[in-house]
C-alpha positions in Angstrom: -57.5 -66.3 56.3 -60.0 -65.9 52.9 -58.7 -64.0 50.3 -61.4 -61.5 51.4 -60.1 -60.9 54.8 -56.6 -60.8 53.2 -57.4 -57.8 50.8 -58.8 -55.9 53.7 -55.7 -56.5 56.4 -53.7 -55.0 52.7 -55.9 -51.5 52.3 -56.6 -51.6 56.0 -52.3 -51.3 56.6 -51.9 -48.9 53.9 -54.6 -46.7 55.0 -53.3 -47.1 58.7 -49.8 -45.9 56.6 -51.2 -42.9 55.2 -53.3 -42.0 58.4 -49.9 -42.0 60.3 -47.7 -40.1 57.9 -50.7 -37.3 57.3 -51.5 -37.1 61.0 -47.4 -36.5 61.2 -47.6 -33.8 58.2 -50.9 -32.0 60.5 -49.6 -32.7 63.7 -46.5 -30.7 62.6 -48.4 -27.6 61.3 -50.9 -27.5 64.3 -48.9 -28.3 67.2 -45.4 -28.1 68.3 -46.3 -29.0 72.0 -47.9 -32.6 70.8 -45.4 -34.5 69.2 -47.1 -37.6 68.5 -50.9 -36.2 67.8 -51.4 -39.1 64.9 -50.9 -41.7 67.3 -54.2 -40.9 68.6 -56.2 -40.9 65.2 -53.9 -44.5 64.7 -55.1 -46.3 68.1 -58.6 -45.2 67.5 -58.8 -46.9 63.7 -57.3 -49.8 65.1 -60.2 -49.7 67.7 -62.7 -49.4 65.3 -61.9 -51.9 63.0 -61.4 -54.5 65.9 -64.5 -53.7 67.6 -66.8 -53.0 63.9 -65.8 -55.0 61.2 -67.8 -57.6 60.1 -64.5 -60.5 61.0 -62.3 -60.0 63.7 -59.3 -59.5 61.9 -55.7 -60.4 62.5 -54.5 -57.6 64.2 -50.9 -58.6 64.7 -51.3 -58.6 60.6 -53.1 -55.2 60.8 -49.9 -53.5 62.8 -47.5 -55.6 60.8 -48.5 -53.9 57.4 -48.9 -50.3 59.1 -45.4 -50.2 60.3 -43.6 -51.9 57.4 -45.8 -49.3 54.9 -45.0 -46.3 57.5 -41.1 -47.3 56.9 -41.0 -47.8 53.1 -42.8 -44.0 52.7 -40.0 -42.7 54.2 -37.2 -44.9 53.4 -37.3 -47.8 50.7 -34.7 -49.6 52.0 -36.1 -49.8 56.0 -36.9 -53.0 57.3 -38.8 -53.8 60.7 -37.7 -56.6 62.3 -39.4 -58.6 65.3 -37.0 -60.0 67.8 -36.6 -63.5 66.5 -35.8 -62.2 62.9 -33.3 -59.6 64.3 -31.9 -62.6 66.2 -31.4 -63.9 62.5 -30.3 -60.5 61.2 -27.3 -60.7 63.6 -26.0 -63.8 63.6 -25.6 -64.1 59.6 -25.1 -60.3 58.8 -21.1 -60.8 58.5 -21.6 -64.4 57.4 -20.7 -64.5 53.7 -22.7 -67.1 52.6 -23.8 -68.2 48.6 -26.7 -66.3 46.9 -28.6 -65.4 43.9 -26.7 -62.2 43.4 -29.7 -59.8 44.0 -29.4 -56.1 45.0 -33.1 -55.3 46.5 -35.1 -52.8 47.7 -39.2 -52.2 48.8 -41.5 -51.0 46.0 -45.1 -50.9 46.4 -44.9 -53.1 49.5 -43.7 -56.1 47.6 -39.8 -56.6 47.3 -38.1 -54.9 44.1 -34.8 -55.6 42.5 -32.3 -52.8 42.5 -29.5 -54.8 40.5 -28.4 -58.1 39.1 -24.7 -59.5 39.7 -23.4 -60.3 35.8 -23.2 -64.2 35.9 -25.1 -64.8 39.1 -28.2 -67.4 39.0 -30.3 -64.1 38.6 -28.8 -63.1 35.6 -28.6 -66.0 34.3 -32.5 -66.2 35.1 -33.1 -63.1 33.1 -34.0 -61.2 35.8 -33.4 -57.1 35.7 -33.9 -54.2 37.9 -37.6 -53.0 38.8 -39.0 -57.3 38.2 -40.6 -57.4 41.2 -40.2 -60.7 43.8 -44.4 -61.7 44.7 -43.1 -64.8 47.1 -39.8 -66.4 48.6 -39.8 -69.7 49.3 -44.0 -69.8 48.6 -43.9 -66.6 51.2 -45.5 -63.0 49.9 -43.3 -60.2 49.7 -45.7 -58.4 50.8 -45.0 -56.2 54.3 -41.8 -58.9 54.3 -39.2 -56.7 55.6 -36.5 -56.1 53.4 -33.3 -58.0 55.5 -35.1 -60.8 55.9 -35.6 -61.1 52.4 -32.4 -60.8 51.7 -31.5 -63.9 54.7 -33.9 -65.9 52.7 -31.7 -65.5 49.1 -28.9 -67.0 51.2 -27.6 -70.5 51.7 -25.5 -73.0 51.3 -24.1 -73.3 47.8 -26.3 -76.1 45.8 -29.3 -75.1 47.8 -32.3 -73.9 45.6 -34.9 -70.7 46.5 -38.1 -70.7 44.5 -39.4 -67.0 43.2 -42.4 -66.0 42.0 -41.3 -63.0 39.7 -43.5 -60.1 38.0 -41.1 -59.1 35.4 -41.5 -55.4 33.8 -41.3 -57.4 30.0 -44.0 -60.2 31.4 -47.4 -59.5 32.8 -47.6 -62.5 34.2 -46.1 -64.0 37.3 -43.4 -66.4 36.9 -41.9 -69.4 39.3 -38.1 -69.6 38.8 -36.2 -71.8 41.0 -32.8 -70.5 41.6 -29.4 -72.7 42.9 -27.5 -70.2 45.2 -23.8 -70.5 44.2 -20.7 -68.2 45.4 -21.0 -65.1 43.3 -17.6 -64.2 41.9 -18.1 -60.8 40.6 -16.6 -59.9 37.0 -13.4 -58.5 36.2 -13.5 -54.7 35.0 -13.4 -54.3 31.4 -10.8 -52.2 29.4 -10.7 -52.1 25.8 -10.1 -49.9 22.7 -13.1 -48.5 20.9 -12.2 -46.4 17.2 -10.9 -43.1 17.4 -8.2 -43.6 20.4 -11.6 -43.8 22.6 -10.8 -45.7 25.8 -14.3 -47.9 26.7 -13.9 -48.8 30.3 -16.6 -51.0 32.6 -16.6 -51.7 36.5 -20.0 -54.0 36.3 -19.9 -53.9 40.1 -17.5 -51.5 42.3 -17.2 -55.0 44.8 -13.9 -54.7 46.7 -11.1 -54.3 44.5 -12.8 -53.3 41.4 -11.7 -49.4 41.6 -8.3 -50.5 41.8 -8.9 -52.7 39.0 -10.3 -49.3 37.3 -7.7 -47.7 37.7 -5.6 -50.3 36.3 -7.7 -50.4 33.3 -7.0 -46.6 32.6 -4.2 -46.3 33.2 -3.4 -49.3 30.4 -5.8 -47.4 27.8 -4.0 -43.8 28.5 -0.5 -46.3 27.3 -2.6 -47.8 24.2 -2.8 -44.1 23.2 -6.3 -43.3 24.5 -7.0 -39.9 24.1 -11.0 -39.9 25.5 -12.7 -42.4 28.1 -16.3 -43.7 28.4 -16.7 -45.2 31.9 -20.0 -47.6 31.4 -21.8 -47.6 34.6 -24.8 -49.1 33.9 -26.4 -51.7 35.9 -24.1 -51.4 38.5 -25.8 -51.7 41.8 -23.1 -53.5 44.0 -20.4 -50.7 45.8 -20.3 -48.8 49.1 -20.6 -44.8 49.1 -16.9 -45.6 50.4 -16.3 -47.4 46.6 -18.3 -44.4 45.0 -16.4 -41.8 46.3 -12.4 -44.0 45.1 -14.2 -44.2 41.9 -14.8 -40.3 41.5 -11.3 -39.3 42.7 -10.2 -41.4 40.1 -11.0 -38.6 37.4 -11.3 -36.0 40.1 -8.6 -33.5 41.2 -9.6 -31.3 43.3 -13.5 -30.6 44.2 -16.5 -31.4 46.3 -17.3 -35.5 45.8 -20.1 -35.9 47.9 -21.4 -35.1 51.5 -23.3 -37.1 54.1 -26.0 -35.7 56.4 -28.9 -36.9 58.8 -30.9 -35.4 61.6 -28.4 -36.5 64.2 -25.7 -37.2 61.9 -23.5 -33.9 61.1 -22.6 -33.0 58.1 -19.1 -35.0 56.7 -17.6 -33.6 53.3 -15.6 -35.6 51.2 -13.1 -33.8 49.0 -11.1 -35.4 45.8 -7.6 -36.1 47.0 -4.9 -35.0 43.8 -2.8 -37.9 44.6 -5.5 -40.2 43.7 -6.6 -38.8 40.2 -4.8 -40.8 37.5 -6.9 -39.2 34.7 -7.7 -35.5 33.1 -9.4 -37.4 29.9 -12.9 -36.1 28.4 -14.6 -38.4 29.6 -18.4 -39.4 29.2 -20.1 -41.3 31.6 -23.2 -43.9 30.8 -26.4 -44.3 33.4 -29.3 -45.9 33.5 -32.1 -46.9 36.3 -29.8 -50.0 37.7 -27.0 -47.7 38.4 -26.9 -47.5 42.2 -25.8 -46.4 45.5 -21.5 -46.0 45.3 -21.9 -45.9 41.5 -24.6 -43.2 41.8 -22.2 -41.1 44.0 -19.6 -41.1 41.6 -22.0 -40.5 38.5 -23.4 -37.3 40.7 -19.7 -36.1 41.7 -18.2 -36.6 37.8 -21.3 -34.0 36.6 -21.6 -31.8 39.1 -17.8 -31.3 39.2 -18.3 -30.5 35.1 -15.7 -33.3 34.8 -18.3 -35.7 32.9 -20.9 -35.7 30.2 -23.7 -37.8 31.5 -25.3 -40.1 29.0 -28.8 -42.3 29.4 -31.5 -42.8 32.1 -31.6 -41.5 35.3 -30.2 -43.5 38.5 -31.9 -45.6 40.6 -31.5 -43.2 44.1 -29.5 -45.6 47.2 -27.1 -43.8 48.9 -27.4 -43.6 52.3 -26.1 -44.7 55.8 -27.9 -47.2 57.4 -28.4 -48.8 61.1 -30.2 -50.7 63.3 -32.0 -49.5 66.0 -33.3 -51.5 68.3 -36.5 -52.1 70.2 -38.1 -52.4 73.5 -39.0 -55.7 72.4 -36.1 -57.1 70.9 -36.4 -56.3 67.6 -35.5 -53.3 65.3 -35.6 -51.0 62.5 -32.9 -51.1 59.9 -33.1 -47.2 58.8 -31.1 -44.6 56.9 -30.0 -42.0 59.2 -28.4 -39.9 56.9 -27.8 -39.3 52.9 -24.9 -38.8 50.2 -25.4 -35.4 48.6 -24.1 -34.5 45.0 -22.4 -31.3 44.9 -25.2 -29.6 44.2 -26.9 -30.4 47.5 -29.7 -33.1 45.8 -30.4 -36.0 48.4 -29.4 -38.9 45.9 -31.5 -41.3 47.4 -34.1 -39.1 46.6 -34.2 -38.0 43.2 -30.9 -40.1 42.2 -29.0 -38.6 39.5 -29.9 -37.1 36.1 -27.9 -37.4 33.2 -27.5 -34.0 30.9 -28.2 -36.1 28.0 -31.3 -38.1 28.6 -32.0 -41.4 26.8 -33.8 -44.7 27.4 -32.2 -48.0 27.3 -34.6 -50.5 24.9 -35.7 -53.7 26.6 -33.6 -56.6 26.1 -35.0 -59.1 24.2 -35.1 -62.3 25.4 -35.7 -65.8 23.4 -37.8 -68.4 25.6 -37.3 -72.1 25.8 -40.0 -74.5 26.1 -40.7 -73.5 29.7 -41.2 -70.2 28.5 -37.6 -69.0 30.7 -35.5 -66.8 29.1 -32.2 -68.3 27.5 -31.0 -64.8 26.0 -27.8 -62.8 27.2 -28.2 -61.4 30.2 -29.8 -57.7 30.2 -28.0 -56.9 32.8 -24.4 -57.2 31.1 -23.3 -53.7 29.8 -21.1 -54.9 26.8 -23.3 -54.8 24.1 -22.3 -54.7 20.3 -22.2 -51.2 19.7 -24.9 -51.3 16.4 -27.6 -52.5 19.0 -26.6 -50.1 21.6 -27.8 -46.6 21.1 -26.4 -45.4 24.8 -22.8 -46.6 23.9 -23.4 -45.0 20.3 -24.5 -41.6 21.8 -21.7 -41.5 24.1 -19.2 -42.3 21.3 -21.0 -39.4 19.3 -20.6 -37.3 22.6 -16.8 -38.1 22.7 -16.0 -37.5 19.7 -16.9 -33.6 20.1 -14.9 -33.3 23.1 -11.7 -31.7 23.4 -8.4 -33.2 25.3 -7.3 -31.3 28.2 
């Protein structure tokens, strides 16, 4: 297929996209009794353009790009899968297998990055959240749906996965080639800041890292801490489950979060008093690679007026998932219902706010001959605190508060 051909099946899907989410918007309004009118404005584009265009085009392409653009307009984290890929999808979903240590999601069609796992090959590539993945493997992103993707960034450890990356810092596409390895997710950080401040960062809320928060405040409170900042930037990697421990841990009593779909009913989840081990000010640091369980607890902590929020606003995943499947043997991968904050705010879509808004600078990075980067990775929160402003404005923000 020319690249000619190629652009067309791309504006010819995304029209096709819009076509079916406005004839849903109109068929709404103008009927109740016709519950699917935009399927008939959808079959007869897709008659027109196979009957008039100058080429005959790839059709299968043509329907591809529809459905995968219908499901990211709704959902950013949908995939459509055809039977043979779902076949995939099942038989390595609960496989842990080595990777790259990517969180992802779909952006523009193409596949985004949500988050980067601290000391994974990604980070260590420099890559960040919102760099955008253009091809796996010499594949295009584009209409790839989003689980397959992710079976592509997984392996056998030593095996290597070549990316071609548009970085937000780099105009340019980049090739990286990546070695998937085991990702061992870092150990929570604890350590004294001036001014009996307590300085506390989960990097990932993996298994076992709100226990290890806990931990980690509990040992600050006996070094004579007497405020907390809890440093959740970056961190993409956590179930709603993990969100929600995380919250309780400075929460006693009060609304966490709830969860909610069409055919889903409404579940509340409370704060437990027997799981709070803190009544600290605290101050809590965002920015747009905070995600999904850490989001829930960032949205609970100011809602709940227990938290000063500090830095940019949250990336918006928190949802429940599930695979529906097909007449054909495939499926959709599709969020059936959301995690509120308090305040009834979907957080998948508007994510979470901070009171006190500020952006994180860029990272800068220093190239090596190859032109990849060989800096620290942006995606580690421990900065020195003269080249952090976030960290500095939540010290600032601290030190006003009063102890309980």
């Amino acid at each position: 297929m020319n690249s000619r051909i190629k652009y067309v099946v791309v504006t010819t899907s995304t029209c096709l996209m819009l076509l079916l989410v406005l004839g849903n918007v109109l068929g709404k309004s103008a009927s109740t009794d016709r519950p699917y009118p935009q399927l008939g404005v959808y079959t007869e584009v897709l008659h027109r353009i196979k009957s008039e265009y100058v080429e005959e085009p790839d059709m299968k392409s043509v329907t591809l790009g529809a459905l995968n653009g219908l499901l990211e307009s709704v959902d950013p984290f949908a995939s459509y899968l055809n039977a043979d890929q779902y076949k995939d999808y099942l038989k390595n979903k609960d496989v842990r297998k080595a990777g790259v240590g990517l969180v992802l999601a779909k952006k523009f069609g193409f596949v985004g990055i949500v988050g980067v796992t601290p000391g994974s090959p990604a980070a260590k590539a420099g890559l960040a959240t919102n760099d955008m993945l253009e091809t796996i493997n010499g594949v295009a992103t584009r209409d790839m749906p989003l689980a397959y993707a992710r079976l592509l960034l997984e392996g056998d450890p030593g095996a290597s996965v070549e990316l071609t990356v548009v970085r937000v810092r780099r105009p340019e596409p980049q090739k990286i080639k990546l070695t998937l390895a085991n990702i061992v997710y870092p150990a929570v950080i604890g350590r004294m800041l001036p001014d009996n401040i307590g300085y506390i960062v989960p990097a990932t809320l993996a298994p076992g890292k709100v226990s290890e928060t806990a931990e980690a405040i509990q040992s600050l409170q006996k070094q004579g801490a007497k405020k907390l900042i809890l440093d959740l930037r970056n961190c993409a990697i956590g179930t709603p489950q993990d969100g929600i421990a995380l919250a309780n841990l400075f929460l006693a009593k009060g609304e966490i979060t709830y969860l909610q779909g069409q055919k889903v009913p409404r579940q509340d989840f409370a704060a437990e008093a027997s799981k709070d081990v803190s009544n600290l000010p605290l101050v809590v640091i965002t920015n747009r690679g905070t995600a999904d369980g850490a989001e829930i607890a960032a949205g609970a902590l100011l809602d709940d007026k227990r938290a000063t929020l500090v830095g940019e606003r949250t990336y918006g995943d928190a949802s429940l998932r599930k695979a529906i499947t097909m007449d054909d043997g495939g499926a959709i991968i599709l969020s059936v219902a959301k995690y509120y904050s308090p305040d009834g705010k979907a957080i998948q879509d508007v994510g979470v706010t901070p009171d006190t808004l500020m952006s994180e600078p860029e990272a800068q990075m220093d190239l090596d001959e190859n032109g990849e980067p060989v800096a620290e990775n942006p995606a580690q929160p421990e900065h020195k605190q003269q080249e952090d402003p976030l960290l500095k404005k939540a010290i600032e923000i601290a030190g006003q508060k009063t102890a309980a």
